[in-house]
C-alpha positions in Angstrom: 82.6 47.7 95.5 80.7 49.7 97.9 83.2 49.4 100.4 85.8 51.1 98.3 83.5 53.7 96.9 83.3 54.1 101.0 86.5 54.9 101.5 87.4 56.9 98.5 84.5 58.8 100.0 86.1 59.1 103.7 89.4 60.1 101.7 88.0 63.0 100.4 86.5 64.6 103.3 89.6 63.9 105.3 92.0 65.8 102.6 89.1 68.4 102.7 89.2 68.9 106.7 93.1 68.8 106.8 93.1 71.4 103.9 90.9 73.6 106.0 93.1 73.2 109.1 95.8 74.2 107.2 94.4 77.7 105.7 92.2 78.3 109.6 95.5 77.6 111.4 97.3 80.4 107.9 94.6 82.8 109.5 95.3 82.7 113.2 99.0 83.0 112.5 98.4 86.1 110.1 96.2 87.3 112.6 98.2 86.6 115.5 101.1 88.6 113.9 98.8 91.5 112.5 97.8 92.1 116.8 100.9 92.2 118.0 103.1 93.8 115.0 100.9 95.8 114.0 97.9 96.9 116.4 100.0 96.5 119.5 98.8 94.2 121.7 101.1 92.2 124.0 101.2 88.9 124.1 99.7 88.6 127.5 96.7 90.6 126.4 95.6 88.0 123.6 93.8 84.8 125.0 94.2 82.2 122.7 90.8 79.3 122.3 89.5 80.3 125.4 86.9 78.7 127.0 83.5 80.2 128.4 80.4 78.2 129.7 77.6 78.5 128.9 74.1 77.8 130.6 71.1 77.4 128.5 67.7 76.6 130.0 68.3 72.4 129.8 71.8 72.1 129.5 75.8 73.7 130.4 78.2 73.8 127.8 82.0 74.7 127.1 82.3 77.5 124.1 85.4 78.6 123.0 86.3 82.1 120.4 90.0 81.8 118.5 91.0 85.0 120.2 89.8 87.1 123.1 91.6 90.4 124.0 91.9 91.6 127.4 93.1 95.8 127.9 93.6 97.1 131.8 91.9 93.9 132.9 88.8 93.9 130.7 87.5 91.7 128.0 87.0 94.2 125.2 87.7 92.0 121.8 86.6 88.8 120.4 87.8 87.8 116.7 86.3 84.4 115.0 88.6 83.3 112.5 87.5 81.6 109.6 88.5 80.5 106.3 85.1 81.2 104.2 81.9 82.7 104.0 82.5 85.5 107.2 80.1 86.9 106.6 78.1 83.7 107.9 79.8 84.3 111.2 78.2 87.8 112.0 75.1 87.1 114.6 77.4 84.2 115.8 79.8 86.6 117.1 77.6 89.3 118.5 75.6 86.7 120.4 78.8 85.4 121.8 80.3 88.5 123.1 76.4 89.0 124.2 76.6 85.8 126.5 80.2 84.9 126.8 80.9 86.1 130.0 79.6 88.4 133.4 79.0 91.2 130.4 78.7 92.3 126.9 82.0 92.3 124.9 81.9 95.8 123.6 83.4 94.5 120.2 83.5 91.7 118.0 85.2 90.7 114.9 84.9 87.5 112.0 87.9 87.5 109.7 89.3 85.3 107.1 92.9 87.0 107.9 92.2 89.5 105.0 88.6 91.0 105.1 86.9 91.3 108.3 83.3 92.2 109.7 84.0 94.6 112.9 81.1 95.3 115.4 80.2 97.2 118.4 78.5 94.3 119.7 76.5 95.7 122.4 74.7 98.1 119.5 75.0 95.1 117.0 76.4 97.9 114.6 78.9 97.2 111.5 81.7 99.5 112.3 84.4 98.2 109.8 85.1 95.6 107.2 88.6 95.8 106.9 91.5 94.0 108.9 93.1 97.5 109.2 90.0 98.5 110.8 90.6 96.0 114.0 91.1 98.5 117.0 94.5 99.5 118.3 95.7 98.9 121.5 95.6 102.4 122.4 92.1 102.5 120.9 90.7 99.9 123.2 92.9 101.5 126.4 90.9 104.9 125.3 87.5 103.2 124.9 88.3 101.2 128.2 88.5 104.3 130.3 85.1 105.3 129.5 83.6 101.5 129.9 82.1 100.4 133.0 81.7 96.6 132.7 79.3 97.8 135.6 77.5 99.4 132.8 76.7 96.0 130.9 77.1 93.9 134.0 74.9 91.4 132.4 73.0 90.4 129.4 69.9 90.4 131.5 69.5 93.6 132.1 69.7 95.1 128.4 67.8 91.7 127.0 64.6 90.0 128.6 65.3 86.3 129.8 63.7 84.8 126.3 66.3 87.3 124.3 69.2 86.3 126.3 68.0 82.9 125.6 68.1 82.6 122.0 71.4 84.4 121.9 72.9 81.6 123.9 71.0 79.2 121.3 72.6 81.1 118.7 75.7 80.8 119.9 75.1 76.7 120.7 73.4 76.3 117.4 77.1 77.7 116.2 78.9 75.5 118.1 77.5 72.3 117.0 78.8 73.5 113.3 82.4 73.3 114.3 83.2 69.6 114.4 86.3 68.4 115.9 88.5 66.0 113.4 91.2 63.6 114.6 93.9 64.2 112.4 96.3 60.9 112.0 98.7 61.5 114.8 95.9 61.3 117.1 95.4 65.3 118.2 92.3 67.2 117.7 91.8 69.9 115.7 88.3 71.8 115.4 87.4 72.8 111.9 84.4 74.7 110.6 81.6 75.5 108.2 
């Protein structure tokens, strides 16, 4: 008896996961499609699940954002997709574009493909809540011109050491709430919330 009440159990959670991969993988097409059709981007300049690592005061790990856009050679954009609750996402993503990389991503965004959260992550100001709002190509090109990654070469410099540490414990913390489900042919897919 407790066996099957086990698996009925398992059952559930795996429809749940796969239905959630279905409507997060919905979102990155629709977003996908939105950048390209209708904010301009080109291909090339959207980085797709890449990777960043992170060092924390006991350990190095591999963190990853759905999209990262890159304009005259510069990481400008970060965009979380997810499927519920975006606002939940917010500090995750300024912390990210905090830490991510050699300096501050000027901009962040969460969006469920429909309503978005927009930021000026190095200010940690809301600057839009709408998909629509998502800056242009030529937006970001104009912005870029005036933005010195020498400006925000590093975290450190803006933030003290214990500040730059808890956004990259943010950011970890974050990280440990996307789980990674096997789905039955074997692949991984990463879910969340």
């Amino acid at each position: 008896m407790e066996n099957k009440r086990e698996e009925i159990i398992r059952q559930k959670i795996l429809e749940e996961d796969k239905r959630e991969m279905i409507q997060l993988s919905g979102i990155r097409m629709k977003v996908w499609q939105f950048l390209t059709e209708e904010k301009g981007y080109s291909a090339e300049e959207i980085f797709v699940d890449p990777e960043f690592e992170l060092i924390l005061s006991d350990c190095t790990v591999k963190v990853s954002i759905d999209f990262l856009i890159k304009v005259s050679g510069t990481d400008l954009l970060i965009i979380r997709c997810s499927p519920t609750s975006i606002e939940s996402w917010e500090r995750y993503i300024i912390a990210f574009a905090r830490v991510a990389g050699p300096y501050q991503i000027p901009f962040g965004v969460v969006t469920d493909g429909i309503k978005a959260r927009i930021f000026d992550t190095i200010n940690g100001r809301l600057i839009g809540e709408k998909i629509e709002e998502i800056p242009s190509r030529e937006e970001l090109l104009r912005f870029s011109r005036d933005f010195s990654r020498r400006s925000f070469p590093t975290v450190t410099s803006p933030l003290s050491s214990e500040r730059l540490e808890r956004e990259k414990r943010i950011v970890y913390a974050f990280e440990g709430v996307k789980c990674t489900v096997t789905t039955p042919s074997g692949s991984s897919e990463h879910t969340s919330e």
